[in-house]
C-alpha angles and dihedrals in degrees: 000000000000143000114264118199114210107191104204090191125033132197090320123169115179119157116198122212118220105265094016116144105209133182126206117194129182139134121268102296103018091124097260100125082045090058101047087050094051096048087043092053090242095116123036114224119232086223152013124020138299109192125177123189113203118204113310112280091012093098148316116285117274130235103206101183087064111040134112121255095259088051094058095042094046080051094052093043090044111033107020139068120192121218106180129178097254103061086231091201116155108265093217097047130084116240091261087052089055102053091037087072092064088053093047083064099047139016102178104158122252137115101292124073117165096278098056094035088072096034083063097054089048105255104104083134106053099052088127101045115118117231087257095055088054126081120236093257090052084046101060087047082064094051086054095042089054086052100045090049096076094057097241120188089209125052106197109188123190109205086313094186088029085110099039135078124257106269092034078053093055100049088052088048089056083047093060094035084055104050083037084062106032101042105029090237119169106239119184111168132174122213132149089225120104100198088071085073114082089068089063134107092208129341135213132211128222126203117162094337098306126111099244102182134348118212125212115224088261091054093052094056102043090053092052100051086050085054090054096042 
């Protein structure tokens, strides 16, 4: 039997602007987990180019597709915060621990550091708290704030309220609309729920690895509000 080649991403050009919140829906397998690994120099593409430009006079912009292993560690520890759908904290460290081992790998400038980090997610008075004294919900804002703490220009989130219920998921939605507008942050976040949409500045559409519609700010909203009438 022969080789068959499954292309998880096809032919797909897609350019990101500083402090865009972008949403990116598809079904399972539709190549959006594909997509956030590769922008986030987790996965290597077999072809094309994946460029990021940090701020003016930081660096030089980065070809991802083509850099060594430390490059695109030293990327990912610099430039990029994960958000995933398990909260993946360390059971046997506090909040504030767990955040802490975000700032022991960087410490890029910038106005988080592990305390405020969780003071802005709302959770200044649980710094001690263990994972199991936290809800699921609280959990999750200390997975943000962990990612926050290292003072990422890119939040990639990975169905972030894929694993809470409705109203924990939309607390943690106002959270990430909220660093997105306040702090300029960069959010792209993938998720198959629909309802995730109306807090986006444009959406794509996966299908097969294809990009199958984009959708403006306006359109988003306009197709939200048909969907609640």
């Amino acid at each position: 039997m022969g080789e068959l080649e499954v292309r998880a991403l096809d032919q797909v050009t897609l350019e990101v602007q500083r402090g865009e919140l972008l949403m990116v829906l598809g079904q399972s397998g539709s190549g959006k987990s594909t997509l956030l690994n590769v922008i986030g120099g987790m996965d290597r593409p077999t072809s094309g180019e994946v460029i990021y430009y940090p701020k003016k006079d930081e660096a030089p912009p980065l070809h991802l597709e083509k850099a060594k292993d430390s490059a695109l560690t030293r990327f990912r520890r610099t430039y990029v915060g994960f958000v995933f759908q398990f909260f993946n904290l360390i059971p046997t460290l506090t909040a504030l621990e767990n955040v802490q081992v975000a700032t022991a790998l960087n410490d890029r400038p910038g106005p988080f550091n592990a305390k405020s980090s969780l003071e802005v997610v709302g959770l200044g008075d649980r710094w001690d708290h263990f994972p199991s004294q936290l809800s699921g919900g609280q959990q999750q804002r200390v997975a943000i704030a962990r990612a926050l703490a290292s003072n990422p220009d890119i939040l990639l989130c990975d169905e972030p309220t894929g694993n809470l219920d409705s109203e924990t998921g939309e607390q943690v939605l106002k959270l990430l609309t909220r660093v997105h507008k306040e702090y300029g942050k960069t959010v792209i976040m993938i998720t198959h729920n629909p309802e995730s949409v109306r807090i986006a500045d444009r959406v794509i559409e996966l299908k097969d690895g294809k990009v199958s519609r984009t959708l403006t700010e306006d359109e988003v909203h306009q197709l939200w509000q048909e969907g609640h009438h």
